[in-house]
C-alpha positions as CSV (number, residue, x, y, z in Angstrom):
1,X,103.3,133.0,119.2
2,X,102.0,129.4,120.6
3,X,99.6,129.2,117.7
4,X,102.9,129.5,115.0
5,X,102.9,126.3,112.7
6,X,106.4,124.2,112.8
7,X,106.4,124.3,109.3
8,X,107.1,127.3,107.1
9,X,105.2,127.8,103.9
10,X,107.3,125.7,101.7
11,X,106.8,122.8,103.6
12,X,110.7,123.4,105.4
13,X,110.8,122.3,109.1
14,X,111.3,124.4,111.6
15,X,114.1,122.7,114.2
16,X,117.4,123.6,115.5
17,X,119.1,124.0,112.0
18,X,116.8,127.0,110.9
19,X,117.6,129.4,113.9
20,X,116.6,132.5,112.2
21,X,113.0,131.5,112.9
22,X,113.4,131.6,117.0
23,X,115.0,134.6,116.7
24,X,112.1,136.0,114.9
25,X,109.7,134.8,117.4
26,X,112.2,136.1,120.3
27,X,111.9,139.6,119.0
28,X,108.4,139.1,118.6
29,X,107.6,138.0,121.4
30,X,109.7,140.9,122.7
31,X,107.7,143.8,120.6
32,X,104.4,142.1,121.9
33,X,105.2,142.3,126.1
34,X,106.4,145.9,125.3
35,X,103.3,147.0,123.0
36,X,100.6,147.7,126.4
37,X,103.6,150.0,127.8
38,X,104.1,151.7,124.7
39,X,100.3,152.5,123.9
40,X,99.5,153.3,127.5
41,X,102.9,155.6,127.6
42,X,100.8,158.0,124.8
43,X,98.4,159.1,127.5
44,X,100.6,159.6,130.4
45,X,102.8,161.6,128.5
46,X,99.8,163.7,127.1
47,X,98.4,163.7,131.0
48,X,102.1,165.3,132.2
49,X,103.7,167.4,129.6
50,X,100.2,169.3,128.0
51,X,97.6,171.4,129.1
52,X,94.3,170.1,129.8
53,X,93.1,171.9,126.8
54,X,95.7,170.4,124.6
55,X,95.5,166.4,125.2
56,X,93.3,165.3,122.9
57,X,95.5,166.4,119.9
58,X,99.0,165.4,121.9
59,X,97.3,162.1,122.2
60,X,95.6,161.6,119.1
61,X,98.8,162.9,117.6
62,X,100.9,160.3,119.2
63,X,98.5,157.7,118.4
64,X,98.3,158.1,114.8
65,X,102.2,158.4,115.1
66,X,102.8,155.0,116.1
67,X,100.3,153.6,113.4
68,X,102.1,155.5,110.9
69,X,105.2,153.5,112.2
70,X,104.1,150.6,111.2
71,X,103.0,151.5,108.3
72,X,106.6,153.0,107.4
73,X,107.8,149.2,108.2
74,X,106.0,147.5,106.1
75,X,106.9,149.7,103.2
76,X,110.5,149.3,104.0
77,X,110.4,145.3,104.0
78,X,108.3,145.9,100.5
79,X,111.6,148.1,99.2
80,X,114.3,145.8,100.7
81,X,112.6,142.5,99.3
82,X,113.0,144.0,95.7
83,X,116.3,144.2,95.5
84,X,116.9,140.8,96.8
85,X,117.8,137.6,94.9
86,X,115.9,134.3,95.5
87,X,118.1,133.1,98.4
88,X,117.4,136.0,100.2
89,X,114.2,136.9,99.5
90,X,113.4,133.3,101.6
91,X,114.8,134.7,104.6
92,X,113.2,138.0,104.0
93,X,109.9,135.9,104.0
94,X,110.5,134.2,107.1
95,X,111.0,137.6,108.8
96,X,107.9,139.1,107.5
């Protein structure tokens, strides 16, 4: 988050008038410190609820789960940005 420019991609500065940007980088920075607990969480789950003989998939299965989450995001953005007008759709783009 240190390496994020101070300008957006229209040339806008970014400064105490355009708050929806720190909020943004809050919750990012947020989703970022809780990302190692999350991914390590898979295993230990898999390590006390399953058999020995069934980790691999419980893991593997929760791992391609949270991918998939992801993926389900960025397809939602993609459906609420087309209904959108252009004032909107600005914001949208700073979110994303």
């Amino acid at each position: 988050m240190i390496g994020v420019g101070w300008y957006t991609g229209d040339g806008t500065n970014l400064n105490a008038e355009n708050m929806n940007f720190w909020w943004v980088a809050a919750g990012s920075m947020i989703g970022q410190i809780a990302l190692p607990f999350l991914q390590n969480a898979i295993s230990m789950i898999a390590m006390t609820w399953f058999a020995e003989n069934e980790r691999t998939l419980a893991t593997g299965t929760s791992s391609l789960a949270l991918v998939f989450g992801v993926l389900v995001s960025f397809v939602m953005v993609g459906w609420l940005y087309a209904g959108l007008d252009e004032d909107n759709a600005q914001a949208v783009m700073l979110i994303t």
